[in-house]
N, C-alpha and C positions, 0 to 999 in steps of 0.2 A: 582656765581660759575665760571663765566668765564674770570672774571675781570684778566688784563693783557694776557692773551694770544696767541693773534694774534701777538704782535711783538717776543713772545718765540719763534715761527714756524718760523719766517723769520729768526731770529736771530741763531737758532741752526738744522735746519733741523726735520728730524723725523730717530727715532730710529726703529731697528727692534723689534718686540714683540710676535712671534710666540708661540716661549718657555713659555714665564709669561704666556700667555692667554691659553695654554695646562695647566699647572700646577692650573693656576683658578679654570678651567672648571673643572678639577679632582677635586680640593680639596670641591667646590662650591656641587658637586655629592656626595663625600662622608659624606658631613654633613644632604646635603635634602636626603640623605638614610638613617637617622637613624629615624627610623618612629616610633618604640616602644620608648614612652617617661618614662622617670624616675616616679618616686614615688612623688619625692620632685623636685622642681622647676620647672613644668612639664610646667608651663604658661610662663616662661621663656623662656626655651628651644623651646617649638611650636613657641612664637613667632620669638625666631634670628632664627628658620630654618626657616620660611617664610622670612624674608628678604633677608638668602642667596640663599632660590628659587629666590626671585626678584632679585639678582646682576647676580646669572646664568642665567638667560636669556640675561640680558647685556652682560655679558662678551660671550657668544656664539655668538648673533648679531652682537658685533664688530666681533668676528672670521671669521664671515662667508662673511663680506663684504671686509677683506684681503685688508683694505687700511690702509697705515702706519698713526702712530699717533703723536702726538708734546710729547716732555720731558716730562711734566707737565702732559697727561694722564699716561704715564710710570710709573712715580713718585707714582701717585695715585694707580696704577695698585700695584704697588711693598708692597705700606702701606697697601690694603688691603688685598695682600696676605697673607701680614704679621698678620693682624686682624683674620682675616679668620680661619686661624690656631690656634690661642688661641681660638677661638672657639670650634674649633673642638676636643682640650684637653679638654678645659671647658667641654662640654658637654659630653665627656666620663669619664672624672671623677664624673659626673653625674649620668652614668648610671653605669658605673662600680664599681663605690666607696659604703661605706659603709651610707645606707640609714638613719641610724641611729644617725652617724655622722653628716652628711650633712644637717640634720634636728635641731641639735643643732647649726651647723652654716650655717645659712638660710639668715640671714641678711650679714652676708659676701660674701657667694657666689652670692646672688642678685646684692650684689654692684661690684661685678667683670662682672656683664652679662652691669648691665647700665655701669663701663666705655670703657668695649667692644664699648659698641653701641654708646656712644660719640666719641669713637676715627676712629669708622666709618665714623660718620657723620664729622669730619675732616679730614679723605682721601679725602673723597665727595666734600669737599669745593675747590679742586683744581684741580676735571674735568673738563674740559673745553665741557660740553654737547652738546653746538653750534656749534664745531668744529667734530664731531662726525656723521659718516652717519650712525642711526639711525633710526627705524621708531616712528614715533608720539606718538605712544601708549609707547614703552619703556621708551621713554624720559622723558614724564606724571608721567612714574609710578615711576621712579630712583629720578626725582624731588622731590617726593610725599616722597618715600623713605627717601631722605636728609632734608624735612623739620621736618619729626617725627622723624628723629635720633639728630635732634638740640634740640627739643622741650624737649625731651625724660625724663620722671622722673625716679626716683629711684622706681621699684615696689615689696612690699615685701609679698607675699600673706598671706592674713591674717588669711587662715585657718593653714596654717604651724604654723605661730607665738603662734597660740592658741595651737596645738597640742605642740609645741617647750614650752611654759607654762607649760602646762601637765607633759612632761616629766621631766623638769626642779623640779615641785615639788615633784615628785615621787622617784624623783632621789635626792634630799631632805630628804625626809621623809626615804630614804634608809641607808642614813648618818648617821642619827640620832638612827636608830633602833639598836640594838643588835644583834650579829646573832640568838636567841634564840627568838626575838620576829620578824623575816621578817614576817611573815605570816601577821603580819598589813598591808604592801602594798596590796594599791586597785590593784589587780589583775587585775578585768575587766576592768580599768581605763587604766591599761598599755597594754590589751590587743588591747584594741579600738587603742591604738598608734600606736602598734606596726602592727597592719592590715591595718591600713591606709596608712603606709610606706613600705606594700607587702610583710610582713612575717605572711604569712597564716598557713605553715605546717612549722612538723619542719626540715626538709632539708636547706628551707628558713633558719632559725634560725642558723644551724650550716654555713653557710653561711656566713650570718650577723656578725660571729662571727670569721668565718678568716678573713673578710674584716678590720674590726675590729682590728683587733691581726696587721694585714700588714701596717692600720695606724696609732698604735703606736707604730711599728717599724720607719716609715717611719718622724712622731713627736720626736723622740728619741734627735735627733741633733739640732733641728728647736724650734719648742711649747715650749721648758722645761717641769718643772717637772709637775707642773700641769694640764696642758695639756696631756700629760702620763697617770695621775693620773683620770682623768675624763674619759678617752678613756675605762681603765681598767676596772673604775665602769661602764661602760657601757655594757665592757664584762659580767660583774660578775649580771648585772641585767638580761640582754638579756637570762645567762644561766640560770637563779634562774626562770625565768619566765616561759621558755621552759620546767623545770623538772614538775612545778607548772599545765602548762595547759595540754599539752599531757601525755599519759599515758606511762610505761616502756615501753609496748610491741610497740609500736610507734616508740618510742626512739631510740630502739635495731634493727627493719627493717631497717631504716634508715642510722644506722651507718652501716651496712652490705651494702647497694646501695653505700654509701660513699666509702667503702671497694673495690667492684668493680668497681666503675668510676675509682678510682687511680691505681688500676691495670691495668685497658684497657688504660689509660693516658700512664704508666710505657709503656705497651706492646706495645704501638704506638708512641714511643718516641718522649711523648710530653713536653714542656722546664719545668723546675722545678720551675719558677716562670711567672704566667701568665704575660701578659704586660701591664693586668689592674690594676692589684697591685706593679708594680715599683714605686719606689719612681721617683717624677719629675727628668726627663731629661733636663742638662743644654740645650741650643736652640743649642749651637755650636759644642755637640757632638751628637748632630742630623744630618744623613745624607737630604740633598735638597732633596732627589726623594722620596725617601721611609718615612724620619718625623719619620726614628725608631735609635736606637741605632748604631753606628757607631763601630763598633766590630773590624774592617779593614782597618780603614780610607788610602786613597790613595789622590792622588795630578793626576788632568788629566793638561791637556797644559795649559787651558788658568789661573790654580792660584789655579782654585775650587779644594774644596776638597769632596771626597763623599764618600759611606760608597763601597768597590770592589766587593760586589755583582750587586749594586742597578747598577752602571754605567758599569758594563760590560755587562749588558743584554741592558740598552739603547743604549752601542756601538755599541753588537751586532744584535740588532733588526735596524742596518741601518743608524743611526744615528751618524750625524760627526760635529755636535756641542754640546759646555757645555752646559748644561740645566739649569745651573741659570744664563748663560751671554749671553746666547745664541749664540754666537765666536764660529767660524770654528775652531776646533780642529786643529794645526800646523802637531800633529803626535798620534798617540793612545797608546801612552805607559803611562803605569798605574803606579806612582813612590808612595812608600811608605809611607805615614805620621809617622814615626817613634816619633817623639815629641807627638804629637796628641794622637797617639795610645797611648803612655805610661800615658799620660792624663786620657783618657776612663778607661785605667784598671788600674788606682789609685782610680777612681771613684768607680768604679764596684766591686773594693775590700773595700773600704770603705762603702759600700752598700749591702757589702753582698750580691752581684750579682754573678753568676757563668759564670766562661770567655768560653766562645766558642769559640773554632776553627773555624776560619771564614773563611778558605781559603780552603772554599767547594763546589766549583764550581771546576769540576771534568777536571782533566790535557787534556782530549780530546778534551774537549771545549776551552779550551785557546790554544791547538795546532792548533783545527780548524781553528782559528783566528787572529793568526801571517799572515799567507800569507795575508788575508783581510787587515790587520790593514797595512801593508807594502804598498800596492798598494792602500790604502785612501789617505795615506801619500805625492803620489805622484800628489795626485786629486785635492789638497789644496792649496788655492793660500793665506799662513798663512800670508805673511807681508800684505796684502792689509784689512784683515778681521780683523785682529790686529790695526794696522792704523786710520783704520773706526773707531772701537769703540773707541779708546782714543779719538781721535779728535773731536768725539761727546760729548762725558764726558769733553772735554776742552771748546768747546765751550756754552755748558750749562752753565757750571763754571764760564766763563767768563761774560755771558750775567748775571746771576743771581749776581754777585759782582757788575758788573754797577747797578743793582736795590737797591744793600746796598747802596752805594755811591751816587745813586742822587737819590733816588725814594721818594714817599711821606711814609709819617707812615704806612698806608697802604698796599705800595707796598715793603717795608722794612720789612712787615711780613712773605707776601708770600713767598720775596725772602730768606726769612732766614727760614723758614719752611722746602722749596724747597730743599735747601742747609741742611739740618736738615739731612732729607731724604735719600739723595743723597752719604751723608757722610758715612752712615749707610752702604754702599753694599759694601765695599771691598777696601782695600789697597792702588792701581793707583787710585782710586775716591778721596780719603784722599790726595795724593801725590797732585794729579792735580786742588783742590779748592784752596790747600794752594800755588802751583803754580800762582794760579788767583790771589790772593792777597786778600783773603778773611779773613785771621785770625785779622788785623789791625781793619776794619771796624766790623766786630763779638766780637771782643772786646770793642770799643765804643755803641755799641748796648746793654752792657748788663746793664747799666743805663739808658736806655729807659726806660720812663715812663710807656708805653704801657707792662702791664703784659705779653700776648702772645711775643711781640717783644723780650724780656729778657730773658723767657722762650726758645724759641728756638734758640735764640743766643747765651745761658751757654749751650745748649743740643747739638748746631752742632762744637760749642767747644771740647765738651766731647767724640762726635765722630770721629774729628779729631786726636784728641790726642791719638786714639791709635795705629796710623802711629808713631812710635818713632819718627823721627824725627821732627815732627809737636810738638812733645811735647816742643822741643829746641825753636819753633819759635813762641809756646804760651805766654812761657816765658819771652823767647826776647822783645814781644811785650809789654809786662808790665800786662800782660794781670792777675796775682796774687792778687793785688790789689783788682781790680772788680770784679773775682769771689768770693775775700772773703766777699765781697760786696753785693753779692746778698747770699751765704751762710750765711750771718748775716741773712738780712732782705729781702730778692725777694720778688716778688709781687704772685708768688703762691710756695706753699709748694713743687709741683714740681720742678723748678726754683731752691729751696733751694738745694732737694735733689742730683740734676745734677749736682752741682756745688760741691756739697762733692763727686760723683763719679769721678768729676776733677779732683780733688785736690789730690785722690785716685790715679787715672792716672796718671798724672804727677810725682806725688811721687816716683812712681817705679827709676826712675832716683834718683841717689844716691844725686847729686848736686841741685836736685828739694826737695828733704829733708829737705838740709840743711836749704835752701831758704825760705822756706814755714813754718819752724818750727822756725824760725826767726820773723815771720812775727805776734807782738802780739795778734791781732785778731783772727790769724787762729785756733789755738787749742778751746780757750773758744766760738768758732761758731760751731764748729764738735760737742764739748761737750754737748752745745745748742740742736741741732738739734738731736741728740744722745738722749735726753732727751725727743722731742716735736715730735719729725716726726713718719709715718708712718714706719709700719715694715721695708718695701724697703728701707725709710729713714735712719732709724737706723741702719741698716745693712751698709748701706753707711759711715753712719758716723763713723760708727767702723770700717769698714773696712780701711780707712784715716786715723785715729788714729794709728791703727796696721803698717802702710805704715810708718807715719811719725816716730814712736817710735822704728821702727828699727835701726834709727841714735841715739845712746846714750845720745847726747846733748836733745833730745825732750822726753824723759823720763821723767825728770823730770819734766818738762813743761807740761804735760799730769797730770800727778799726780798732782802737783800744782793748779789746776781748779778743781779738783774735782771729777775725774773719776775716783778714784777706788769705794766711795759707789755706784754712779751712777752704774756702771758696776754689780755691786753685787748685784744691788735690781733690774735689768734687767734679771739679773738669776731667779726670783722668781717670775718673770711677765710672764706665761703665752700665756698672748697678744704678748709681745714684740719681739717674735722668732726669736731670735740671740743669743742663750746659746753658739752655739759655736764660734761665733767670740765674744762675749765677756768674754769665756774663756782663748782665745787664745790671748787677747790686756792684759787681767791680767796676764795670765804667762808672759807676753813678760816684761810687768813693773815691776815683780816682780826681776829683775837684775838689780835695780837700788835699793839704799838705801833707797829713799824716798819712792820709789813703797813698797819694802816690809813693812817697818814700816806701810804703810799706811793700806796694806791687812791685816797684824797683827792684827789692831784692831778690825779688823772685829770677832763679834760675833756666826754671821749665816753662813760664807761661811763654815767652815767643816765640819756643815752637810751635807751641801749642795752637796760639793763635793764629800763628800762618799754615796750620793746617786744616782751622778751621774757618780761614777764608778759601778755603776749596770744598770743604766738605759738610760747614753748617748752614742751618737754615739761615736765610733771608734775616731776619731778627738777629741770630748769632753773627753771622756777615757783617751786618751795620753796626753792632757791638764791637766785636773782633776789632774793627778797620779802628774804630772810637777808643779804644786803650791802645793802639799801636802808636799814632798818631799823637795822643797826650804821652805816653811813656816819652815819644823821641825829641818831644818841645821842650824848648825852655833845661838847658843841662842834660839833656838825653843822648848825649853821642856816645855814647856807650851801646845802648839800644840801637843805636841806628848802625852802628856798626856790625851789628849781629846780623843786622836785618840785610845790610849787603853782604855779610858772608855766605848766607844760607842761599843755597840757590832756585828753591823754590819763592821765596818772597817777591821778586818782580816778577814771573810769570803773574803769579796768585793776584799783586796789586793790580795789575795789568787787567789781566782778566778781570776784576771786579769793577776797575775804571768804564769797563766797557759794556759789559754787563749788568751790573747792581743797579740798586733800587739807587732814588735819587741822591737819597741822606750817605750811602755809601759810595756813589759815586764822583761826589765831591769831595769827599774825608781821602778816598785813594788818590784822588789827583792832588791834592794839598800834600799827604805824604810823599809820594812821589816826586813832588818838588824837591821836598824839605828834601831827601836821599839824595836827589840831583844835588845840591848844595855840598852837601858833607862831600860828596866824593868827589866834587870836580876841580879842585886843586891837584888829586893824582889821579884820576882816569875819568874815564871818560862818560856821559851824561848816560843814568840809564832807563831813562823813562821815553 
């Protein structure tokens, strides 16, 4: 674990780390306080809180011995803040989420706690423990720690999996029956399920059953249909069960408690949607301090941004450094993230989120505060505290490029790990690697033999690149090639996927487009990988494609490999959760002649799509309405024929005419015409 790091400390000094190790120690506390354990993964959850009791006592230890550290624990310190935090959602989607759910995907969420605890056990690998003052007994136990997070298996408890059978055939046999003959379900069968997963009364149950309702709102744009579609029969058992075991009079007490909790909610103006039932928060419209929704975002001195509640109470409770760089504040003026914001509330209206007026910290206290913030200002010695930190971020930079350049396999790892890491925390770090000279040798590294070496040299790639101009100097370096090199064939499936996130990046540039959609390989590897990879994978891979087929020239080239069935039978997977960007790669190919002939032939996408103009997100809606609309133009009476067959299609247009966002509620009314037309020679107008 400590291999290399005695010449990091000569080589780069020691950084300050007050702030990281505050923010540890908080986040470290609010995980070991969640002590009522869930229903379902309950051996999971007890075991990562006992681990991050044992990294909280390290990270207090260090605190309290206030001796500075080398890069390389920073590094480690940073990754597992970073860890830490996906735990602490993990586990509230845990206990917040819907029990019922979470029990049909039991073997998923298991595998998200083991590669937690792997990516632990690789922060781990690059503490330098020897370096570290320390008492014996910690060191013992963090050792102890990093060899069971190496060793770590996959564990999936087997009494879930059998209950997770259970329901599975219950939920079968539900399928199968009639409405007129449910009363076949074993009742006591689903009864035993449904108590073992903590729905004892039925309060529990109505519960169970907004939880429920919120994630297949929350599946709508993500799962597809069938995943919607299982959620719903889950609603539809969970209430058939409830009417089944408890009696009216039960029933009716209960929806009256229900009655006055929302009213004392109402009366104590509590938010309209809890924060346990939001749908996932991207990580970048998360404020650093608070880890909640960024309603306000503002811009403080040194870059950061944070949400202007969370950092005006840490300004005002005294403090004169950013809390994620820990830098002396130059001056305390709060500048508006205007981009950002308009970000959050495209999100939050897509989400069906309600926007709050954030700027409710009351004009007394910000008047209070001008004369403070003026005389901090003058307290600040901003170029030297400025200074320091780059020049620390340069020299890390620099010693960790000498380790590419002449180090063995080995130390080629670490230092490209390092540099992984490193790349990840903000803008002037991006600037100042690729200063070092690191993008040349990170580019020869991604043919390394060595799986990990590849891997984190397409990954610290990928976090450079989205410094714009590093994208110019990827390029330059030839560096296309090699990542479509390891997007063929990398030595792990990660590897692959980072390297379609590249390609993704870089694309944005209009002349990286061209380049790249030039480049034979490139498309039929996305295509590849689109087809083989992991959700994240896919998502990548589409995501690329959408990048690359915005230049007209790659349209066809897209289409040619074979992505339109691909994409169409991704709509119908379930598993694959990316309905909407590969809605949104099929409209976009539909403006080419060969994209649409090709959607043309497709048999299954109009139903498809008129059923997920009822049941997709917002995004998918204005997608959906955007291929129906081009299929039926221009030679489409064939399409438009189907579309008046089916008798769900003018409801569904209807409803979205009236409803939808702007961009789809003009595409519905233009259809809608166009249907009018075809059909009004023999009946009659149906819009």
């Amino acid at each position: 674990m400590d291999v290399a790091a005695a010449p990091f400390m000569a080589a780069s000094g020691f950084l300050p780390t007050g702030t990281l190790l505050e923010s540890l120690i908080h986040i470290c506390n609010e995980v070991s306080s969640m002590e009522k354990l869930p229903f379902v993964q309950a051996r999971n959850v007890s075991t990562m809180i006992r681990r991050i009791k044992l990294l909280y006592s390290l990270f207090e230890e260090i605190q309290e011995t206030n001796c500075p550290l080398p890069p390389s624990s920073i590094l480690c310190l940073t990754e597992l803040f970073s860890v830490i935090r996906r735990v602490k959602f993990l586990i509230q989607g845990c206990k917040d989420g819907s029990s019922l759910w979470g029990l049909k995907q039991t073997d998923f969420v298991s595998n998200q706690f083991y590669v937690l605890v792997k990516e632990m056990g690789r922060a781990l690998d690059i503490l330098p423990l020897s370096l570290l003052n320390i008492t014996t007994d910690i060191r013992e136990q963090v050792e102890l720690l990093h060899k069971q997070a190496k060793r770590v298996e996959l564990f999936v408890d087997p009494k879930e999996l059998q209950r997770k059978e259970d329901l599975l055939q219950i939920m079968a046999c539900n399928n199968e029956k009639n409405s007129k003959s449910k009363g076949f379900i074993d009742i006591e069968k689903l009864k035993v399920v449904l108590t073992s997963i903590g729905l004892r009364n039925p309060l529990d149950y109505e519960e169970e059953i907004s939880k429920l309702e919120a994630e297949a709102q929350k599946q709508a744009g993500t799962g597809g249909l069938i995943v919607v579609s299982n959620i719903n029969n889950l609603i539809s058992l969970v209430s058939y069960s409830k009417l089944m075991i408890f009696t009216n009079e039960e029933n009716k007490k209960i929806k009256e408690d229900i009655k006055q909790r929302s009213a004392s909610n109402r009366y104590h103006d509590q938010p309209l949607i809890p924060q346990s039932i939001l749908p996932s928060i991207p990580d970048e419209f998360r404020c650093p301090i608070s880890l909640d929704l960024m309603r306000d975002p503002v811009i403080v001195a040194s870059g950061h941004t944070y949400d202007r509640n969370s950092i005006a109470q840490w300004v005002n409770s005294g403090h004169h450094t950013c809390p994620k760089s820990g830098q002396r504040l130059i001056h305390m003026a709060l500048i508006p993230n205007y981009a950002l914001k308009s970000l959050v509330h495209q999100w939050c209206q897509d989400n069906n989120i309600p926007l709050v007026d954030c700027a409710s910290s009351p004009s007394s206290d910000l008047d209070r505060n001008n004369s403070k913030r003026k005389l901090c200002e003058n307290a600040i010695d901003h170029i030297s505290a400025t200074k320091a930190a780059v020049d620390a971020v340069k020299m890390t930079a620099e010693f960790l490029v000498g380790k590419l350049a002449m180090g063995s396999p080995e130390i080629q790892r670490q230092a490209a790990y390092e540099l992984r890491l490193l790349a990840k925390t903000g803008m002037d770090n991006r600037r100042i690697i690729a200063e070092a000279g690191a993008i040349p040798f990170l580019v020869t590294l991604l043919n390394a033999q060595d799986p990990r070496i590849q891997e984190n040299a397409v990954t610290a790639l990928l976090n450079l690149s989205i410094f714009d101009n590093n994208k110019i100097l990827i390029m330059a370096a030839g560096a296309i090639d090699n990542i479509i090199d390891v997007l063929e064939s990398g030595k792990t499936m990660e590897a692959r996927e980072n390297a379609a996130a590249a390609i993704f990046s870089l694309s944005i540039i209009d002349d990286c487009k061209v380049t790249i959609g030039a480049r034979p390989r490139a498309i039929p590897a996305l295509i590849r990988l689109l087809r083989e990879g992991t959700t994240a994978g896919k998502k990548d891979a589409a995501t690329a494609l959408f990048n690359l087929a915005v230049f007209s020239a790659n349209k066809a080239s897209v289409v040619a490999v074979g992505a339109v069935p691909l994409l169409i039978e991704l709509l119908m997977d379930d598993k694959a959760g990316i309905t909407d960007d590969a809605l949104a790669v099929l409209a976009l190919l539909l403006g080419c002649r060969e994209g649409l002939e090709e959607i043309r032939k497709s048999r299954v996408l109009v139903p498809l799509l008129i059923d997920l103009l009822r049941f997709g997100s917002a995004k998918g809606k204005e997608n959906s309405i955007t291929l129906l609309l081009g299929l039926c133009k221009d030679g489409g009476e064939d399409v438009a024929r189907r579309l008046l067959i089916n008798p769900r299609s003018i409801p569904s247009l209807q409803s979205l005419a009236a409803d939808g966002s702007l961009k789809a509620r003009r595409k519905a009314d233009a259809l809608l015409r166009l249907l009018n037309r075809c059909c009004s020679q023999s009946h009659n107008p149906v819009g």
